[in-house]
TIDRENSE-852458 format. One record per residue: residue in three letters; y, z, x of N, C-alpha, C in turn. Coordinates in steps of 0.05 Angstrom, whole numbers, plus 5000, padded with zeros to 4 digits. Each point is the difference from the previous one (the first is absolute). Example, Ala and Ser with C-alpha at 12.3 -4.5 7.8 and 13.67 -1.06 7.14 Angstrom:
// residues 2
Ala488651565264502450004982502450005018;Ser502149864993502450015016502250144985;
This chain:
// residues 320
Unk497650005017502450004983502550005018;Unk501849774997502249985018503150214984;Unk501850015017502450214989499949944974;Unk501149774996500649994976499349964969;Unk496749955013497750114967500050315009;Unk501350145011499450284997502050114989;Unk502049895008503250084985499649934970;Unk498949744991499849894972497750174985;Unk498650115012497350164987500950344991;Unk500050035030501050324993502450164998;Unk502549725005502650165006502649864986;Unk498949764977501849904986499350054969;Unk501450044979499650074977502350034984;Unk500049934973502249964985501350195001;Unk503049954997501550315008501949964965;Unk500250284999500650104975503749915006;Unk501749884982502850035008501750255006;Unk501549935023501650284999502249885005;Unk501550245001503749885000500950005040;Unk498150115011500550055028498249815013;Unk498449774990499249805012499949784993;Unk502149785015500849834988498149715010;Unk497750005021498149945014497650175012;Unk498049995000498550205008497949925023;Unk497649945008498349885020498949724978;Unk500349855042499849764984501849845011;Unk501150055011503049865015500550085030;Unk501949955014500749985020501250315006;Unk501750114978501050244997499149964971;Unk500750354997501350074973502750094993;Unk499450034979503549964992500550274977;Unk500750195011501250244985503249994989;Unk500150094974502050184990502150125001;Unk501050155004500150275003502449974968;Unk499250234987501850204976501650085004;Unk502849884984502750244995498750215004;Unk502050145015499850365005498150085017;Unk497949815013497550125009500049975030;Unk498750155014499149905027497549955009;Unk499249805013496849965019500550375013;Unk496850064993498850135023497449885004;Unk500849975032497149965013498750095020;Unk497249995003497950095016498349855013;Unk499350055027498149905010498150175018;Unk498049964993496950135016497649795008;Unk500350085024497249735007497050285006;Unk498149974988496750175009498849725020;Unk499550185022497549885014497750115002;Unk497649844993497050105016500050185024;Unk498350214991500350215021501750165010;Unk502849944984502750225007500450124974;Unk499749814979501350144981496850014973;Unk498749874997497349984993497049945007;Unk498150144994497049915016499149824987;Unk499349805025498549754991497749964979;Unk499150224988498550014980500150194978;Unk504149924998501650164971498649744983;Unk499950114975499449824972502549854992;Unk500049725003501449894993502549894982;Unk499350114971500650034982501850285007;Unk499350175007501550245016502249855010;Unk500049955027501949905018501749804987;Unk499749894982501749794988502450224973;Unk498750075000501650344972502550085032;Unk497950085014502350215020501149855012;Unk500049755014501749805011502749954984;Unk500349954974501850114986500950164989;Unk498450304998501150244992501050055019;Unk500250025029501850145016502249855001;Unk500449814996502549834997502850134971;Unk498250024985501250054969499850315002;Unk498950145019501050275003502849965012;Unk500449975019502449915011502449934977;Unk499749874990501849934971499850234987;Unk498250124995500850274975501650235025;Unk499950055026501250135015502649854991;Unk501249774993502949914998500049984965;Unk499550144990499749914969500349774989;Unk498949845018499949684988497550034981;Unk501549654979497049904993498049815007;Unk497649985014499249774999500849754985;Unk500549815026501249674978497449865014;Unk499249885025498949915016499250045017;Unk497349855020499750055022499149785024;Unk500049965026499149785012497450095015;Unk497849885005498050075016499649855018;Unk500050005033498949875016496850195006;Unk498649835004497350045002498549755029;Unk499550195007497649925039497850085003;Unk498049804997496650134988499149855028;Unk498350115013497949945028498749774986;Unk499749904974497649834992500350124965;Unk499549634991499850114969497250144986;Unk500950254980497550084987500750014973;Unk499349824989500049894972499950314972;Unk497850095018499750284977502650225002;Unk500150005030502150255006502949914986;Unk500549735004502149994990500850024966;Unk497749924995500149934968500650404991;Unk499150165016499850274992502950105013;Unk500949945018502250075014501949924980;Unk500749764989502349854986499050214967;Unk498050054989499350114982501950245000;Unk498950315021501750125009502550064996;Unk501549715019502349994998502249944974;Unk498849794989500949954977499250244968;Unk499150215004498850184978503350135007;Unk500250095030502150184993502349845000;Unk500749815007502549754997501350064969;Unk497649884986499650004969500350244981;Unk500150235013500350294999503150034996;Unk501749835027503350064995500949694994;Unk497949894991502149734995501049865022;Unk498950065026501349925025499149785005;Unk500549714996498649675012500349985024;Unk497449895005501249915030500449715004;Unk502049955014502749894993499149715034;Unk497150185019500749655021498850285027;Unk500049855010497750075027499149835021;Unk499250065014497949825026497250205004;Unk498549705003496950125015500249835034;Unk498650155015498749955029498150065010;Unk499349915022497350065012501550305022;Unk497750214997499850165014498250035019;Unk501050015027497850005023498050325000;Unk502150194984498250264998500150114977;Unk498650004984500850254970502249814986;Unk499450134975501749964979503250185009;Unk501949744990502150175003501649914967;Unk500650294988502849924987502850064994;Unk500649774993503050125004502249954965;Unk500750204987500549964979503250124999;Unk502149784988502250044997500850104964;Unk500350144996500750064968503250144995;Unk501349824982502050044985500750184972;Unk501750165000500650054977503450064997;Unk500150004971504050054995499050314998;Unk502950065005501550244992502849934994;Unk501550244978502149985000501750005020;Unk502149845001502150025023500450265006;Unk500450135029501450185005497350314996;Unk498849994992498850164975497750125024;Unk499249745004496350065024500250295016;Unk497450074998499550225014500049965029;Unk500750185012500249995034499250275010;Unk500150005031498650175013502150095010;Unk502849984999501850115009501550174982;Unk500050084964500650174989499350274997;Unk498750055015499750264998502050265006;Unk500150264988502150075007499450385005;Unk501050105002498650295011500350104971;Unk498450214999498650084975498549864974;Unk500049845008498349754982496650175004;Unk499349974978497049994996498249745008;Unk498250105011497649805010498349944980;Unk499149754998497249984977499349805021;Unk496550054992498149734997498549984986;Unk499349824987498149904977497349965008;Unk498450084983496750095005500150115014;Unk496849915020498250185008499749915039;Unk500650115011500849915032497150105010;Unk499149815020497750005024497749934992;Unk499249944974497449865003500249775003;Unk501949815005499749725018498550125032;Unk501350155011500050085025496550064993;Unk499450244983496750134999497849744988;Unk501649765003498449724996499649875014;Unk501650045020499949795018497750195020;Unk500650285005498550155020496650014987;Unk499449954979497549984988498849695006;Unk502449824995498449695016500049965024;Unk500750195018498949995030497850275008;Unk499350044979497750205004501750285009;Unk502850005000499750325003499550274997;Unk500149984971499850154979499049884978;Unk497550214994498649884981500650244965;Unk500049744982499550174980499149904976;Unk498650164975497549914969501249745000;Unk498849774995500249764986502850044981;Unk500150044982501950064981503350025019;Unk500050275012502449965008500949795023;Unk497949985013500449715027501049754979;Unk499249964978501549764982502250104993;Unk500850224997503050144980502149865034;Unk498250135019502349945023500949745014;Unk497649864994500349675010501249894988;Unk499850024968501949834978503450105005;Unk500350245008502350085016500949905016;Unk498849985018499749775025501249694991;Unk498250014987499049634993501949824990;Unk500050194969501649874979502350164987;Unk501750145028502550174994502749894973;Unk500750004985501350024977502950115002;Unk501249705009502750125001501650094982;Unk502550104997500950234985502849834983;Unk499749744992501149844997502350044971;Unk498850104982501950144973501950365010;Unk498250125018501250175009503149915012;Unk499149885029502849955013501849834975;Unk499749784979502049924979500750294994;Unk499150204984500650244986501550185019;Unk499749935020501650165034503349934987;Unk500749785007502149864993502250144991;Unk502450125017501550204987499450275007;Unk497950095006499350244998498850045027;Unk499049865016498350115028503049945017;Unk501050175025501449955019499449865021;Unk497349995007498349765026497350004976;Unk498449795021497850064997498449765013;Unk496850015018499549845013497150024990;Unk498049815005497850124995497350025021;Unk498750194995497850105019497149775021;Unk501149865014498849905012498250065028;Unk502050185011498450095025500550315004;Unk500250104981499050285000503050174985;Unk500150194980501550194999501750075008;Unk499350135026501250125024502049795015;Unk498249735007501549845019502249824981;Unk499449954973501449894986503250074989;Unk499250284986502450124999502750045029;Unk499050035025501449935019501949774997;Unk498949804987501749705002501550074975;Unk500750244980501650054987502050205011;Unk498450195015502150235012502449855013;Unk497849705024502850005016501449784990;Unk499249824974501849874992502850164968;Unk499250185009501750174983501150245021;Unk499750065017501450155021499050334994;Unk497250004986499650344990497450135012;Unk499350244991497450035008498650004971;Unk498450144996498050154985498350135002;Unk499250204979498550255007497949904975;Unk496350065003498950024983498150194990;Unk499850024991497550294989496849785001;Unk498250095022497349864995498950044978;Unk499950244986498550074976501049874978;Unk502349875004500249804982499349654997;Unk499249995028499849625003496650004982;Unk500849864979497749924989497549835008;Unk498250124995496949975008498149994984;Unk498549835009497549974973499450215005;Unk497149994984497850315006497749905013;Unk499649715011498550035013501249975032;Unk502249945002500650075030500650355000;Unk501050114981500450295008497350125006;Unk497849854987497350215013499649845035;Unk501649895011500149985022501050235021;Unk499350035028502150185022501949974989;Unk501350305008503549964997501249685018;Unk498850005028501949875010499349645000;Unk497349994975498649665000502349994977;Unk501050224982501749934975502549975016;Unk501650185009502649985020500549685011;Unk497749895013499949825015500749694981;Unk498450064977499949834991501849984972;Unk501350174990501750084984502749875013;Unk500750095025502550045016500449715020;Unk497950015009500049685021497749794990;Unk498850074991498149734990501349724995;Unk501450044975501749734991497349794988;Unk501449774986498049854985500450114972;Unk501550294994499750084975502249804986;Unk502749825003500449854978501550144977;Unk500750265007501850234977502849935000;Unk501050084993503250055006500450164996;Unk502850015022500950335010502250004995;Unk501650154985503149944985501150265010;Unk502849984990502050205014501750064972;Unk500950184981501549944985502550394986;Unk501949954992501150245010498950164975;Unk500050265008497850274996501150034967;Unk502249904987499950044972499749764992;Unk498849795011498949764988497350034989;Unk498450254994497150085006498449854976;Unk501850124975499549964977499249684985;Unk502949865024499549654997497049885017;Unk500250105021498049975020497049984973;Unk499450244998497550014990500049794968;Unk502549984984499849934978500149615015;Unk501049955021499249715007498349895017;Unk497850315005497149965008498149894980;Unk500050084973499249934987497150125006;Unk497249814989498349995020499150055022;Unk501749925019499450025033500750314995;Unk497650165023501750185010501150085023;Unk501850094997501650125020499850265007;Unk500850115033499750224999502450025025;Unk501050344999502450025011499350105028;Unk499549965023499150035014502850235023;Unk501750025004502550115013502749904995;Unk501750015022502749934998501749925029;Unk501549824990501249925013502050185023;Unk500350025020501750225018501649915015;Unk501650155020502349935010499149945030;Unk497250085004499550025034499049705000;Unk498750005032500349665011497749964985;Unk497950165005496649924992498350044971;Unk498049965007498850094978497150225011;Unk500550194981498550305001497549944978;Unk498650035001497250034989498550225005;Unk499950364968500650195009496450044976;Unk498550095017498150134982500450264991;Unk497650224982501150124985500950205012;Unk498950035018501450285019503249945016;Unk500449784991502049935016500649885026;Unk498149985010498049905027500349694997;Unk502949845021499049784997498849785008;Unk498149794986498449774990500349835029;Unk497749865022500849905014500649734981;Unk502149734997499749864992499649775020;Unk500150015024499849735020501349955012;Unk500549745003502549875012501649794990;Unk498150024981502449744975498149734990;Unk500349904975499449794989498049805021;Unk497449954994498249775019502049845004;Unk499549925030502049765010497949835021;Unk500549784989497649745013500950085031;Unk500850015011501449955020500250165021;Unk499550294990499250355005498849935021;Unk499750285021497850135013499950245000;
């Protein structure tokens, strides 16, 4: 199968009209929109084989999360999904994987209405690589940022933090646990669920907010210092399933605090906003995890007061 029966098979399909695409794939470019009053937010994330997923993730999986971590990104800016582009680099075509990958992808597309809008495929000398660009509006002026935060603001994050992390350590054999919960943690892993009506419902009411990609601990940093503050948190509050709490204190710490992969969002919003907060959670929950402070860092204080090692900051490709 050459590029372009693969593009026509698994990656072209009637697209529903919208007012933000005025061309879609299929052409040379596409041709966007944009709405009185509104602005593009956009995102980009490329996953490679072996850095960012194992060569024998389920396909249909990897095609959901290739674009959920994208459209997390957008609910961190309270956009809405409008569109998205996919470039895609396969070692060699596999007819099945793709048909399950594009399946995947398109279940959660179809979820926010998000088309995809034009892309490229290539040959990859190693592993699958992809790379997915996704758009959404927000009101002018309006978008959430990582630089509003302000001292005494209340902390939230939505759900349940570290069983991406207690999924990933179970698919490299570290930690084993019953059938039952090793699926509760991989689908955590797998098929993370961005927070996409939340951050809209943010809108007005959160002062920053970014969302949880490479850990808690290292994330909120890229809010402290793009808002110039610290923060202080209470551990007994960062929410946890129950099956990582029947873990060590420090496999939960670890993976609660620096894991990342959890896909939450982490908002900032001021301390008599509480009432709005929870009534434009709706559904999602939220939980208040500390507050915003005047010092450089961020404190992570268990119950004795004793505090939390958190690391050294957010996974960075690039680290040693």
């Amino acid at each position: 199968m050459g590029e372009f029966q693969l593009i026509e098979r698994f990656f072209k399909r009637s697209v529903l009209p919208s007012p933000y695409i005025a061309l879609g794939a299929g052409d040379d470019c596409a041709l966007l929109t944009a709405t009185s009053g509104e602005q593009w937010a956009v995102s980009i994330d490329t996953l490679i084989e072996g850095v960012h997923f194992l060569s024998n993730v389920d396909a249909a999986a990897l095609g959901h999360k290739s674009l959920a971590v994208n459209l997390s990104d957008l609910a961190a800016c309270g956009a809405t999904p409008r569109c998205f582009f996919l470039a895609l680099a396969l070692p060699r075509v596999d007819e099945t994987w793709l048909a399950d990958f594009s399946r995947g992808l398109y279940a959660l597309a179809d979820t926010y209405q998000c088309v995809l809008a034009g892309g490229d495929t290539t040959r990859s000398l190693n592993g699958v690589v992809i790379t997915i660009t996704a758009l959404g509006s927000v009101p002018a002026g309006r978008a959430l940022l990582r630089s509003g935060a302000r001292v005494g603001d209340d902390i939230w994050v939505s759900g349940e933090l570290g069983d991406a992390a207690l999924g990933l350590a179970v698919r490299r054999g570290e930690i084993e646990l019953p059938p039952p919960e090793a699926q509760q943690v991989a689908a955590r892993l797998e098929r993370p669920l961005p927070r996409v009506r939340l951050g809209e419902q943010l809108l007005g009411i959160a002062s920053s907010a970014i969302d949880i990609s490479d850990g808690l601990a290292g994330d909120i940093r890229h809010v402290l210092r793009g808002s110039a503050v610290g923060a202080a948190i209470e551990w007994v509050r960062v929410p946890r399933s129950q099956v990582l709490q029947r873990q060590p204190m420090l496999t939960q710490q670890r993976c609660a605090l620096t894991g990342g992969d959890d896909y939450e969002l982490l908002f900032t919003a001021p301390f008599d906003r509480r009432a709005d907060v929870m009534a434009a959670a709706g559904a999602d929950a939220v939980t208040r995890i500390g507050a915003v402070t005047a010092t450089a860092d961020l404190v992570v204080l268990d119950e004795r007061g004793t505090p939390v090692d958190t690391g050294r900051g957010a996974y960075d490709h690039f680290g040693r």
